[in-house]
N, C-alpha and C positions, 0 to 999 in steps of 0.2 A: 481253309476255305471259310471256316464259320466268321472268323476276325472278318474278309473281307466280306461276304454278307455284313454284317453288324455296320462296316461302313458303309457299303450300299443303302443300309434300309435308313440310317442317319442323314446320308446325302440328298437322300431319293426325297426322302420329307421335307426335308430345310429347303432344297432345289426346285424342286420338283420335275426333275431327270433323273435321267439313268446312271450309272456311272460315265464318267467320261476322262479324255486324258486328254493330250497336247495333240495340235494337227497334225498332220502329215508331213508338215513341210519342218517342223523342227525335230520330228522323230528320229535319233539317233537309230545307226544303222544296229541293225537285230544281230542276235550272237548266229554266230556260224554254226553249225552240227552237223554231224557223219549222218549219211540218207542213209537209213537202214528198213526200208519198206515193213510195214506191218503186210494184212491180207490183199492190199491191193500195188501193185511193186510199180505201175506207173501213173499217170496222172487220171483224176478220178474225176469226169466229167458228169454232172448232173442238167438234167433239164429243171427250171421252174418248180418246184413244187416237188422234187421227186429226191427220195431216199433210200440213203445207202447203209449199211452196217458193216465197218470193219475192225476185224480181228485182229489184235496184235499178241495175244496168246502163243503167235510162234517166234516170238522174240525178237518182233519188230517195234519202231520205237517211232517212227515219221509216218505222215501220207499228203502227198501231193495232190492240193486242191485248183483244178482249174480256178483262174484269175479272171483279169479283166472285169473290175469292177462286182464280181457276183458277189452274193452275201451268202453264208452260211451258220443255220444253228447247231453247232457239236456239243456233241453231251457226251463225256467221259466215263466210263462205266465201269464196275468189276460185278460180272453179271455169273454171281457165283453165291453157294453155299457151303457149311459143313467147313468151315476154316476159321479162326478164330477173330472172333470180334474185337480186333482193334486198328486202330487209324492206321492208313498207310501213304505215305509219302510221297507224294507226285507230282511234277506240271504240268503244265500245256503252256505251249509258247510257239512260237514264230521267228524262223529264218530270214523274215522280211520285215521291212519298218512300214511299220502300217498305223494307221491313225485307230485311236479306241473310240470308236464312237457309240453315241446314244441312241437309246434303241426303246424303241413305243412298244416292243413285245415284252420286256422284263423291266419297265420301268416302275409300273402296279403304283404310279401316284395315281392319288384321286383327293380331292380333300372336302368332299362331301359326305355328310352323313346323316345329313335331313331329310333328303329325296325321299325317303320310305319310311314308313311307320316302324318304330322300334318293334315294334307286334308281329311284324310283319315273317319273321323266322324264330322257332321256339327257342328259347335258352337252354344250351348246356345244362344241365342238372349235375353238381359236384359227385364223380364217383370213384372218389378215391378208394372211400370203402369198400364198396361192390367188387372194385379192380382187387384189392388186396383179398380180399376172402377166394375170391378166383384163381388167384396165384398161388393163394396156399395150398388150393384145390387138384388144380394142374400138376404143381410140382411134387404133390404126396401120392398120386398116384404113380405118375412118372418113377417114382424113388418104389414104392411098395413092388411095381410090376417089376424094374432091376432087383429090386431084391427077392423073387419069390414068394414072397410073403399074401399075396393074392396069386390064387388059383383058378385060372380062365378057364381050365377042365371041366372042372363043375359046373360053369356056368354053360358050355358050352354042349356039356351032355344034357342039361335042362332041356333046350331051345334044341336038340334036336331027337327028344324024346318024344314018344306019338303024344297028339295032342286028343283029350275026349271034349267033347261038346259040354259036358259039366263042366271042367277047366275052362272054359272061353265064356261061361255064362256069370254076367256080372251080378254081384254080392247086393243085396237089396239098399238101396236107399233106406237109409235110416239105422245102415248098420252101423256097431264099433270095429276097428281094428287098431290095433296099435301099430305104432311107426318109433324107431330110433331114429331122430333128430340132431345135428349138432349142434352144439349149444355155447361153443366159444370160437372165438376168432380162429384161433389157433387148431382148430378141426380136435383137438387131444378129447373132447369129453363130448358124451350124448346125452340128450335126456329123453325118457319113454313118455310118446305124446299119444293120449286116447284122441282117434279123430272118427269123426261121423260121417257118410257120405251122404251128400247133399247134391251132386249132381251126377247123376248115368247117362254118360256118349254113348256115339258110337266107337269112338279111338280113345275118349278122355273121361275120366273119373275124378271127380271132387272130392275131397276129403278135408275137413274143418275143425281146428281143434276142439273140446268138446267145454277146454277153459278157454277159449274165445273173447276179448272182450267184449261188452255190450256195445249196444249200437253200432253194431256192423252194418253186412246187407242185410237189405231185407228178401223177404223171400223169393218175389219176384224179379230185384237183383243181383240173386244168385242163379235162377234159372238164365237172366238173360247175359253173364259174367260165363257160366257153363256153354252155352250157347255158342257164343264168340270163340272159346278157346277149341271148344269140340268141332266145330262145322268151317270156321275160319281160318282161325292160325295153326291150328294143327296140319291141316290139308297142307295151306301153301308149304309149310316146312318140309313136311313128307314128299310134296310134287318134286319137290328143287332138291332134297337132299338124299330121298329115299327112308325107308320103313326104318324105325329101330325093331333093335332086336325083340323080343319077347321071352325074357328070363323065366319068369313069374309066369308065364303062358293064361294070360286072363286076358289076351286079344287090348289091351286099352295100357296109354299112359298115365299115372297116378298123379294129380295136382296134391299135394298138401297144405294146405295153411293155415301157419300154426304164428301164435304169439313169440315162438320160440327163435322164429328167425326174424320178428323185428329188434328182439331184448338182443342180438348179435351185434346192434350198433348202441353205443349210448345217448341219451338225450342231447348231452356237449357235442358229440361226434356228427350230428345230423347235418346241421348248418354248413360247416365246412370242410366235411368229408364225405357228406350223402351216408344215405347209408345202403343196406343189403337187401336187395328187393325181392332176391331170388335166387338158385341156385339150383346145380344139378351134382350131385356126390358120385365119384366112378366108383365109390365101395359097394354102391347099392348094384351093379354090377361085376366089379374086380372081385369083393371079398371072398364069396362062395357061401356054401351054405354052413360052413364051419364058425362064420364069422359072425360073431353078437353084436356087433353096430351096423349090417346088412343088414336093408332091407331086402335083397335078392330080388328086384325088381326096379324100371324105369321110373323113377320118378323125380319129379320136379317141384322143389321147395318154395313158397312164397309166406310174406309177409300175408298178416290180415289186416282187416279197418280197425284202426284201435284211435278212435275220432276224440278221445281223453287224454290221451300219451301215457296210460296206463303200465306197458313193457316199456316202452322207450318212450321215440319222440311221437307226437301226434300222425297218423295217418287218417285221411276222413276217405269214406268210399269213392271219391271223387281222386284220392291221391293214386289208392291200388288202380284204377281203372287209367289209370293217364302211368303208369310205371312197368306195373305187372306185365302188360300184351309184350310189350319189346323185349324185355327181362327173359318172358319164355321162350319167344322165336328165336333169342341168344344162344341160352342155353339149352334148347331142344337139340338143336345143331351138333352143341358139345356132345350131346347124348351119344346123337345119332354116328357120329364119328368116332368116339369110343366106343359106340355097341358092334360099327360096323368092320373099323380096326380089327379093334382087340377080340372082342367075344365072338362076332361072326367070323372072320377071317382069320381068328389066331395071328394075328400080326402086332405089330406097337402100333400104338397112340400116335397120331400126326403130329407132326411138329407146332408147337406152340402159335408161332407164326402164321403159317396158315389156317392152322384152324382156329386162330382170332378172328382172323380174314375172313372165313367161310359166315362165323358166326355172326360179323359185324353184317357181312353181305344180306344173315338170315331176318336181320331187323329190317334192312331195307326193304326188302320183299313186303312186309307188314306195309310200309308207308306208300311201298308201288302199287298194291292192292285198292287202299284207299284213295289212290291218286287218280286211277283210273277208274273206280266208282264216279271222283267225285271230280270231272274236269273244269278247269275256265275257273270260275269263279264261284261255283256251286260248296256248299258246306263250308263255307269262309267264313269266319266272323267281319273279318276285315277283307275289303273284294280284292286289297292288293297283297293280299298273302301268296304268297308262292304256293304253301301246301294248304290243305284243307286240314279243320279243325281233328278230325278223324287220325290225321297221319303225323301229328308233332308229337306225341310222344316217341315215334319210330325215329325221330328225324336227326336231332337240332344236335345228336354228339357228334357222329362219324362227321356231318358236315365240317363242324369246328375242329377235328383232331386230322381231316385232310388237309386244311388251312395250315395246320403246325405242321405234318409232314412238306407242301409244299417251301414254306421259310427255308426246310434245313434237309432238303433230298440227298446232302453229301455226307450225313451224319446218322441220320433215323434208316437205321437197315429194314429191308422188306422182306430178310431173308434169313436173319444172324437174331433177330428178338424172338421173345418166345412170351407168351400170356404167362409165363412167371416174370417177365420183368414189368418194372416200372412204367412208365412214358404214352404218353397217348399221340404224341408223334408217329411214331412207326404204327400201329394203331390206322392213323388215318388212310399211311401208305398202303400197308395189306387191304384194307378197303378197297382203295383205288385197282388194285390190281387185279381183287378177284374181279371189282366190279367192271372194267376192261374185260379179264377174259371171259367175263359173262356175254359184255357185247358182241365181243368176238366171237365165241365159239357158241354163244346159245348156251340158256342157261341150265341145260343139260349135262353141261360140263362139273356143276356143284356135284350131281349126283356121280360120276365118274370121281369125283376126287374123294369121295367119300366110299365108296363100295369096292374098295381093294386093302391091300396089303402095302402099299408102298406109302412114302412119305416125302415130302417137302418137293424140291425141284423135282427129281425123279417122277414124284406124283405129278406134279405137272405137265410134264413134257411127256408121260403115258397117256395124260388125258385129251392132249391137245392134240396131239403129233406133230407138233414143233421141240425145236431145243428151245430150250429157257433163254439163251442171249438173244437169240432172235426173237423173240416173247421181251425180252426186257430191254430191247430197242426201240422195236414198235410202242410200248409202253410208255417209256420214259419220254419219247418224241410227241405221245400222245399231248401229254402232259401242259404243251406247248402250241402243238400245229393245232390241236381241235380248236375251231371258230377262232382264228387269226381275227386280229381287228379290222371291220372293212373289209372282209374280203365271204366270199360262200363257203360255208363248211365244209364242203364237198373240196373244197380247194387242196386241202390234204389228203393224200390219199386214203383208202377206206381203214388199211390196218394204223393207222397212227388219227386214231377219231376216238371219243367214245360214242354210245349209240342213244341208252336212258338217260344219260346225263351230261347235261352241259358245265364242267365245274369251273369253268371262266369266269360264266353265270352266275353259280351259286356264289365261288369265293366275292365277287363283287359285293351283291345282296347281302353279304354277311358282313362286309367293312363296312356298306353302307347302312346296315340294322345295328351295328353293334360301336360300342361308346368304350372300349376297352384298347389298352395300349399291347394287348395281346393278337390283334388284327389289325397291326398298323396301315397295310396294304390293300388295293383293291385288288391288287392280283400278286400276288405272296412270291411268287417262281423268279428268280431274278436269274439276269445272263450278263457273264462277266466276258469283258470284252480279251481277244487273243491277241498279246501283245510281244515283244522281241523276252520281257519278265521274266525269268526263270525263278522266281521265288518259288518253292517249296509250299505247296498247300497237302493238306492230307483228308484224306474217303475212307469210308467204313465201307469193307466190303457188301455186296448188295445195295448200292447208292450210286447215285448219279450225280454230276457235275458239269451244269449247263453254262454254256459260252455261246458266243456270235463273233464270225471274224466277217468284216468287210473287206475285202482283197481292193488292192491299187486298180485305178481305170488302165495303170499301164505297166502292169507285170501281167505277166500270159499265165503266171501259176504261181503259185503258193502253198510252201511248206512248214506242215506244224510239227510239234514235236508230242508226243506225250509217251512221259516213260517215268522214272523212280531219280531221284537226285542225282546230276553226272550225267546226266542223258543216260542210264542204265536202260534195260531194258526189265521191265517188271515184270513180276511172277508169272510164269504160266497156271498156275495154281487161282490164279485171282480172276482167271480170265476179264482178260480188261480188254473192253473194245470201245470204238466211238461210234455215235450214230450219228449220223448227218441229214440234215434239209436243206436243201436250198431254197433259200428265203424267197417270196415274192418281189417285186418293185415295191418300196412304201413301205416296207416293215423293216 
């Protein structure tokens, strides 16, 4: 599938259409195949607009699509977890000779890019860094809790030890404590960092190294930096995700910031890998109180102003305030689903994948806050900005890494990555889908997936009371039918819409702000047309494979095939189904 992507989006550009093939009338007749029903055994009649989800999981391998001229969007799917992540083998093809035609819904030419101020959506900020210190993070806890070597016990008889009101009363402003910090990429070394507290929340405590370099904040931008994090971002996190734990029983979560995690990235390394803005350690949690690099308490690591490049590269108070806010509503998340996992629930750690998803979902929150402060045109530098000046640090990555999952939905799994790997593809996808089931089920549903014992799909489908394929049909068709060109939003049914966000929209506004051969497309999702072809393409499990067949004005029905090379019938294991629309007139 990816080879023909790569020709679509080459065709798409140079053309400016869709893919397309020969007409009708010279199409060679389609290969023959045994009808072997998937979950619907006779013809599958659709009205306008309305969607069907079927199952070939019980070792069916066709489904008969009413004809006469209708059009349909089929998306191919293996709507599954917990199986290993590699390609797997399959077509989709047609017993009938049918013309491939061109299609205004996954065409995504546009060859504008002036229309809008380049200013107009914030830039991507390079975080290669941040990703990999995250990964090393994720993945050494994951490995320490298999291995026993952290003891939830401990942690667990803490937090559920009587609490006295001396314990929950906070340590004066202007105290010292010291903190273990880590001090290499590689998490292997600490160093003991004396920090001062300079701001007392109600939920959040400030703590600043006490070798700090000069020209930081000043004083009054420390109370108003305190401010933000204690009365704003803390809250939203906590509404949508629910409490962390309370180890350390001092009722508050601990900010740090120390010079020690800007010297994490090098001055080289800034430019074009970002660097480390921020962090959350599960040791400070997992280790127990046995462990000498525990802090035995919630907290969250940040860079400081180092406006000289004194540790590394230059940060001026202006950079922490435009990084730090999203950095923590990230990893707050992480916190909160490790404390709520592992240390409240005595459970594991959620899967990687989702709780990238959760975490990505928790920065938007940051930007949806500010969006609804600040509506219309209000707090703009520029009146045709999308978002308000307030909300671009939250904003300008998931946007761009949904873009890249869009390109390549048969490849970036939403369900098989984990925040130890690489890619910001899959990345964009988990985005989309918690921020879907947020639409869907209200974003009541974060905290549900957060305050149990279970994990990944499983967690899902408790939180929702749906199974996951039916969740990842509605999903993936969202993808497509929300805001059809020309036509009312409403036009799709409500479960295949999203609700906050339009990303027809956004992906537009971002081809049209951005000057990069990495957003070729005004709309990235492309639909390959169903044709008699039996070539062999191949899906990562948890991915989708969008198509559109246009049926003869004179065959009464039409059947596709999709199964494993040979017309087999594919794994039950993979559960692979298709989801279907029928298209409107004009699309």
């Amino acid at each position: 599938m990816r080879t023909r992507l790569l020709f679509c989006l080459v065709f798409a550009l140079l053309a400016a259409a869709g893919c397309s093939n020969h007409d009708a009338s010279t199409a060679p007749p389609g290969p023959s195949f045994a009808i072997n029903p998937c979950s619907v055994a006779g013809t599958l009649t659709l009205s306008v607009a309305q969607t069907a989800r079927v199952d070939c999981s019980n070792g069916g391998t066709t489904l008969t699509l009413a004809g006469n001229g209708a059009r349909y969007l089929v998306v191919a799917q293996f709507a599954v977890d917990l199986v290993p992540n590699s390609f797997v083998p399959y077509h989709v093809s047609t017993g009938t000779a049918i013309a491939a035609s061109r299609t205004t819904i996954g065409s995504g030419v546009s060859t504008s890019r002036s229309t809008v101020s380049m200013a107009d959506l914030p830039a991507a900020r390079p975080r290669a860094k941040q990703l990999a210190f995250d990964r090393m993070l994720r993945s050494r806890a994951r490995q320490q809790l298999r291995s026993g070597h952290w003891s939830i016990s401990k942690s667990l008889s803490a937090i559920k030890a009587p609490v006295t009101p001396s314990r929950l009363t906070a340590p004066a402003v202007g105290s010292i404590r010291a903190f273990q910090v880590i001090s290499n990429a590689t998490g292997t070394t600490t160093s003991t960092v004396q920090a001062r507290l300079v701001y007392s929340g109600s939920d959040v405590l400030i703590y600043v190294d006490t070798l700090a370099p000069a020209n930081g904040f000043s004083d009054a931008q420390l109370q108003a930096f305190g401010t933000l994090f204690d009365q704003t971002l803390y809250p939203i996190d906590v509404t949508a995700f629910g409490p962390p734990s309370d180890v350390d029983q001092n009722g508050h979560v601990v900010m740090l910031m120390s010079q020690v995690v800007n010297s994490l990235t090098s001055s080289a390394e800034c430019s074009s890998q970002g660097y480390v803005a921020g962090f959350f350690d599960e040791e400070d949690l997992g280790g127990g109180a046995g462990d000498p690099n525990s802090n035995n308490g919630e907290i969250f690591y940040s860079i400081v102003p180092d406006p000289n490049g004194t540790s590394s590269c230059a940060h001026s108070v202006g950079d922490v305030d435009f990084s730090v806010p999203a950095t923590f509503m990230h990893e707050l998340q992480h916190l909160i689903s490790f404390a709520q996992h592992v240390v409240v629930h005595n459970g594991d750690p959620e899967y990687g994948w989702l709780d990238e998803g959760l975490s990505i979902a928790a920065e938007e929150l940051g930007s949806l806050y500010y969006e609804q402060k600040c509506p219309g045109t209000a707090c703009r530098t520029i009146s045709t900005q999308l978002f308000p000046d307030s909300s671009q640090g939250f904003i300008a990555n998931f946007l761009y890494d949904s873009y890249q999952y869009a390109l390549l939905p048969d490849t970036a799994s939403v369900t098989l990555h984990s925040d130890s790997d690489d890619g910001f593809s899959w990345r964009g996808g988990d985005w989309l889908l918690v921020r879907w089931l947020g639409d869907q089920m209200g974003t009541g549903i974060f905290k549900k997936l957060d305050e149990n014992t279970l994990t990944g799909v499983a967690n899902i489908e408790s939180a929702s009371g749906h199974s996951f394929p039916s969740l990842f049909a509605d999903f993936s068709l969202s993808l497509v039918t929300d805001s059809l060109p020309g036509l009312a939003r409403t036009t799709a049914p409500a479960a295949d819409r999203f609700v906050s966000r339009n990303v027809r929209q956004l992906w537009d506004r971002l081809f049209r702000t951005s000057g990069g051969s990495d957003v070729p497309l005004s709309y990235p999702l492309q639909l390959f047309p169903i044709t008699g072809d039996t070539s062999t393409a191949v899906m990562d499990p948890g991915t989708s494979s969008y198509f559109r067949i246009d049926t003869p004005t004179n065959a009464s029905t039409v059947t596709i095939q999709f199964s494993g090379p040979g017309g087999v019938a594919l794994s039950a294991a993979l559960r692979p189904q298709l989801s279907i629309f029928r298209l409107p007139p004009g699309q």
